[in-house]
N, C-alpha and C positions, 0 to 999 in steps of 0.2 A: 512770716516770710517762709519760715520751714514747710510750712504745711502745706503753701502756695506751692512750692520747688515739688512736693510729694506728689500732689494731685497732679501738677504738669506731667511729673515723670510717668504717675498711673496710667494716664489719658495717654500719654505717647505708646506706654506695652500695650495699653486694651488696643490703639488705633491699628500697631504692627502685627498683634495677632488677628486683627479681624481682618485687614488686609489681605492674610498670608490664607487664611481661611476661603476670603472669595477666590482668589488666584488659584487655589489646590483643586474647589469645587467647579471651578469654572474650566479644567484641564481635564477632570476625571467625566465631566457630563456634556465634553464639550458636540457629542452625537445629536445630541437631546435640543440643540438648536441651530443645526442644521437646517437647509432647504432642501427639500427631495433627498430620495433615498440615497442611502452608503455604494458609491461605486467600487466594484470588487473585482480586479485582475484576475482572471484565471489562466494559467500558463501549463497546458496540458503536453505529454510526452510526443503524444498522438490520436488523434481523434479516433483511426480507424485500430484502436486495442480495446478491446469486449470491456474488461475493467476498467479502464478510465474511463471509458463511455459512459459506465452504470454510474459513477461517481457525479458527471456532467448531468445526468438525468435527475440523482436525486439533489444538483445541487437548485437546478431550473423549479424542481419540486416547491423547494425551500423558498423559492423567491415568489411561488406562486402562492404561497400561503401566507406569506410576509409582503401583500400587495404595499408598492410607496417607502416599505421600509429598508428593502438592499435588492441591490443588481445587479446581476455577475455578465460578466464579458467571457467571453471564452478565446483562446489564442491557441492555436494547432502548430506544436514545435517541430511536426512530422519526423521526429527521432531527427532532427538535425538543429545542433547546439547552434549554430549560425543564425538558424532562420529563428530561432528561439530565444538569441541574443537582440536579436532586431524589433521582433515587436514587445519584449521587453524595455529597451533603450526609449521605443514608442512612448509606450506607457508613462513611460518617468518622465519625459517631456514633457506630456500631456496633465498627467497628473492621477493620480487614486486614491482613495481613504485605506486600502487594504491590497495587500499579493497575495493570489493562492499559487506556489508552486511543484510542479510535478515536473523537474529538472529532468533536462534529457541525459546529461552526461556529469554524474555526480561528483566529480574529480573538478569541475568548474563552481562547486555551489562556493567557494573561501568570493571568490572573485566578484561574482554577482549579486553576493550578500553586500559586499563592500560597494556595489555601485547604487544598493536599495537603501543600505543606510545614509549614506550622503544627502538623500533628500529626506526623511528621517518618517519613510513608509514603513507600518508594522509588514512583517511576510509572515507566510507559515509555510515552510515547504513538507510536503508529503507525498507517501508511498513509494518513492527513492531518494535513499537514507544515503547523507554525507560520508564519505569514506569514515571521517570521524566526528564527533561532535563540535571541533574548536567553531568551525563556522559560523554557528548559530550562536556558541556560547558568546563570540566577536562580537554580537549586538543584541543590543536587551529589550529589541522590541520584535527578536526571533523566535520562530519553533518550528518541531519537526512533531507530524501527528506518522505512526506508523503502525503496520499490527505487531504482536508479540512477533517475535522474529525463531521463535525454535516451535510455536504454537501448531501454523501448519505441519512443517517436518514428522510431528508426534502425532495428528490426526490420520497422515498419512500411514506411517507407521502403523497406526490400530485398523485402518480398515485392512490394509494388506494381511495384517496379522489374522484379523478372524476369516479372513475367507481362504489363509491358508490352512488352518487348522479346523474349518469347515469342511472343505473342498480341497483337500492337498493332490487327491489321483490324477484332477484334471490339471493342476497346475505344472507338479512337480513332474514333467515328461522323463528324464532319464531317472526317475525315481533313487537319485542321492539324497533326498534329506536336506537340498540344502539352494536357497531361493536364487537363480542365479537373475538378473537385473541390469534392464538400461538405466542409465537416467539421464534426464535433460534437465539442463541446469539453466535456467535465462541469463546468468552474467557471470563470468570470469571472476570479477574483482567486487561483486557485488554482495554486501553481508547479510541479506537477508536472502538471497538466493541458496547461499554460500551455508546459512542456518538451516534451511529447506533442505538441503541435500543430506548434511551432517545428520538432521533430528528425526527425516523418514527411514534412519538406517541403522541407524542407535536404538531408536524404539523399537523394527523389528527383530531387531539382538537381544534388545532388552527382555524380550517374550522368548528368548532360548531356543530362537529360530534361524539356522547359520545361512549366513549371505554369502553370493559374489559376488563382484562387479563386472561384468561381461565389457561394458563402453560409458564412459560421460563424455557428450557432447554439449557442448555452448550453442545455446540456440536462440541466443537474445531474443526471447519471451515471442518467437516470434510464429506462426504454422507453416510456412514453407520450407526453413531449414531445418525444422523437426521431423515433417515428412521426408525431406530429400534423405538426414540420416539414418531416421530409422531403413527406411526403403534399404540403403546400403549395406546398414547392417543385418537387416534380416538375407541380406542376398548374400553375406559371408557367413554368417551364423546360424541362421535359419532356427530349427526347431530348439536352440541352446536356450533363445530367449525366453524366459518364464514369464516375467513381469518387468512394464514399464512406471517407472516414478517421475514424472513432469510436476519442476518445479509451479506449472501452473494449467488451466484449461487450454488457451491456445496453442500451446506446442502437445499438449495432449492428444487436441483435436488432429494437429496433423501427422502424429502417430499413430492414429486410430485410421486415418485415408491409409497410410502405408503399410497397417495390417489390413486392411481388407482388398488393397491391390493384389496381398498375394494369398486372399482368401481366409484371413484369421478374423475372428470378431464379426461373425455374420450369424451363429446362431448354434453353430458343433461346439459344444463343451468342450472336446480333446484338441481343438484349433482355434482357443479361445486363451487370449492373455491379458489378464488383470492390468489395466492403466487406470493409474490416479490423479490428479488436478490438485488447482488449486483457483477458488473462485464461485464454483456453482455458477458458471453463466449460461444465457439462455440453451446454446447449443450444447454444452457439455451434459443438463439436465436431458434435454432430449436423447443424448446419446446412453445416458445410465437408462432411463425408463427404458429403452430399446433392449440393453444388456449387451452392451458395443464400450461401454465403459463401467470400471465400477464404480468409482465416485470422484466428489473433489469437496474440500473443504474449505468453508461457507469463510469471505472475507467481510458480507457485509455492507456494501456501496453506500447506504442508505444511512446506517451509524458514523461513516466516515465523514461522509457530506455532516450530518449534526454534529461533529467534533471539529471539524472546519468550521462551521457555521459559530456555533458558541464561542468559541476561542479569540477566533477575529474579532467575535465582536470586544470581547473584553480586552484584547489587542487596543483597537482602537480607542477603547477608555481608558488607556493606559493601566489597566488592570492587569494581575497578575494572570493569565491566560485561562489556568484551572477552576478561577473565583467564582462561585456559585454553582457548580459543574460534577459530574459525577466522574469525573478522568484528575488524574493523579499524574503528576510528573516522575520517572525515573531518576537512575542515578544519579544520570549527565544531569539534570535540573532544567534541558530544554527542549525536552521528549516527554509522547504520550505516545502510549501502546495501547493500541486497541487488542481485546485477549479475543483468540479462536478456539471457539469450544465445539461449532458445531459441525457436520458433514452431512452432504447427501451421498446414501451408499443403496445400492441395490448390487443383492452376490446373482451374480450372473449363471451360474451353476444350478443353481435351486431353481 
C-alpha cells in the first residue's frame, strides 16, 4: 500500500512539473504560433523632424527584410500630446502585439504607461527620456532605448576644441583667448538636452580653453525659432558671436539661414562661425561638405531602429528585453544607452 501512496504521489510531481513546463514554454514562444506578422505601434513626436524621420526609415527597412514576420504602423503626434493621446487610446482598442513610443511631452509618459499596462501591451519608449525612470520601472513589460546622454555634449566639445586650437585667428575676433558662444538648447526641462549643453562645454574647458556664454535660447529642436534667435542675436551682438553649439542639426540648420542672412558662413574665413549639431542628417552633411557648417555628431537612426527591433521582440516573449543582444541595461535597470562615438567634421578654415 506504501508503495502504491509513493508512485501516486510521484506521478502527481512528475504531472505538476510537466504541466508547469508546457505553460512557461507556451508564454515565452507564444510569437512562434502566431497567424501573420507582429503588429507594431509606432507613435512618433513628429513626422516632419529629420531624426525621427531617419528612425521611421530604418524601421520600414526592418520590416522589409523581415517580409510576413512584423509590421509597424506609424502615428504622427505632430508635437501635440492630445492628438498623440488619441491615436494611442486607438490603438489599445484595436489592439497590438508591441508600442514603439517617441512621447511628445515627457512629463505625461507615468500616465500613459499606466493606460498601456492595463491591457498588459509590452512598450518601449525612445529618444525622449522620462523626466525620471519610476515610469517604466511601474511596469515590467517597460523600456526606454536612448543615446548616452553626456556622449554628444563631449563629441561636440572635441570638434570645437581642434578647430579652435587649429584655426583660432579666424574664430577668436577680439582676440581674448577665450571662446565666447550661443547655444541652443531643444528643451527646458529635458535631460538629455540638458546633458548636451553641460558636456559641449565642460569638454571644451576641459582642453584649458576659456568660455563664455554670450545667450541660451530654448528652441524646442525646432529650425524656425533657432533662426528667428539667432537672427536677434546677431542684430544685438553681432561680431561677439564666435561660435554656435545646437543641441542638434535642425536648429543648427536654422542658425546657419541666420548667419548667412547677415552674410556669415558663405565662404570668408574672418565672417565664418563654427556651428555644431547633432544627428548627421542629410541637410546638415551637405551644409559641412559646403564648409557652412562644421560638424554634427552621428546618432545613428539605423542602430536605433535594430535596438527597437530586437528588444520588442524579446518584449513580446516575455524575455528579458537585452536576451540574446549586444545592449546592456544601466543603472535604472529599464534603460539602454546607445554610446556616440562618432562625428562628421570638416574645419572650414583649411
Amino acid at each position: 500500500m506504501r508503495r502504491v501512496k509513493r508512485f501516486l504521489a510521484f506521478s502527481i510531481v512528475i504531472f505538476m512539473v510537466s504541466n508547469m513546463k508546457i505553460k512557461y514554454n507556451n508564454v515565452i514562444s507564444v510569437a512562434s504560433f502566431r497567424r501573420g506578422p507582429i503588429k507594431v505601434a509606432v507613435f512618433l513626436l513628429d513626422f516632419t523632424d529629420d531624426f525621427i524621420s531617419e528612425i521611421r526609415a530604418s524601421l520600414e527597412d526592418i520590416q522589409k527584410q523581415n517580409p510576413g514576420k512584423i509590421e509597424y504602423t506609424f502615428y504622427d503626434g505632430k508635437s501635440n500630446q492630445a492628438v498623440q493621446d488619441a491615436s494611442i487610446d486607438k490603438v489599445l482598442k484595436e489592439g497590438t502585439d508591441l508600442i514603439l513610443l517617441n512621447i511628445v511631452n515627457r512629463e505625461h509618459a507615468q500616465s500613459v504607461i499606466n493606460e498601456i499596462k492595463e491591457v498588459n501591451i509590452p512598450v518601449i519608449l525612445f529618444n525622449r527620456e522620462p523626466l525620471t525612470p519610476l515610469p517604466i520601472q511601474s511596469y515590467s513589460r517597460a523600456l526606454y532605448i536612448g543615446t548616452d546622454q553626456k556622449g554628444a555634449g563631449i563629441l561636440q566639445g572635441k570638434m570645437l576644441t581642434d578647430v579652435w586650437n587649429s584655426s583660432k585667428k579666424y574664430i577668436d575676433k577680439n582676440n581674448d583667448n577665450v571662446m565666447q558662444y550661443v547655444m541652443l538648447q531643444g528643451e527646458n526641462n529635458n535631460t538629455e538636452a540638458i546633458d548636451r549643453t553641460r558636456y559641449s562645454v565642460s569638454s571644451i574647458e576641459g582642453s584649458d580653453i576659456k568660455t563664455q556664454q554670450i545667450a541660451l535660447k530654448i528652441c524646442n529642436w525646432l529650425e524656425e525659432p533657432a533662426y528667428e534667435a539667432v537672427k536677434a542675436l546677431l542684430s544685438k551682438y553681432g561680431n561677439q558671436i564666435e561660435v554656435i553649439i545646437s543641441n542638434d542639426d535642425t536648429m543648427a540648420i536654422g542658425a546657419i539661414k541666420a548667419l548667412q542672412d547677415y552674410g556669415y558662413n558663405e565662404g570668408d574665413k574672418f565672417k565664418t562661425v563654427p556651428v555644431v549639431g547633432v544627428d548627421v542628417t542629410i541637410q546638415a552633411k551637405e551644409l559641412i561638405n559646403k564648409g557652412y557648417m562644421l560638424g554634427s555628431v552621428y546618432q545613428k537612426p539605423r542602430e536605433y531602429a535594430d535596438a527597437l527591433y530586437v528588444c520588442g521582440m524579446n518584449l513580446i516573449e516575455r524575455r528579458i528585453p537585452t536576451y540574446g543582444t549586444k545592449y546592456e541595461l544601466d543603472d535604472t535597470k529599464v534603460s539602454i544607452r546607445i554610446a556616440l562615438t562618432d562625428y562628421y567634421y570638416k574645419n572650414m578654415y583649411l
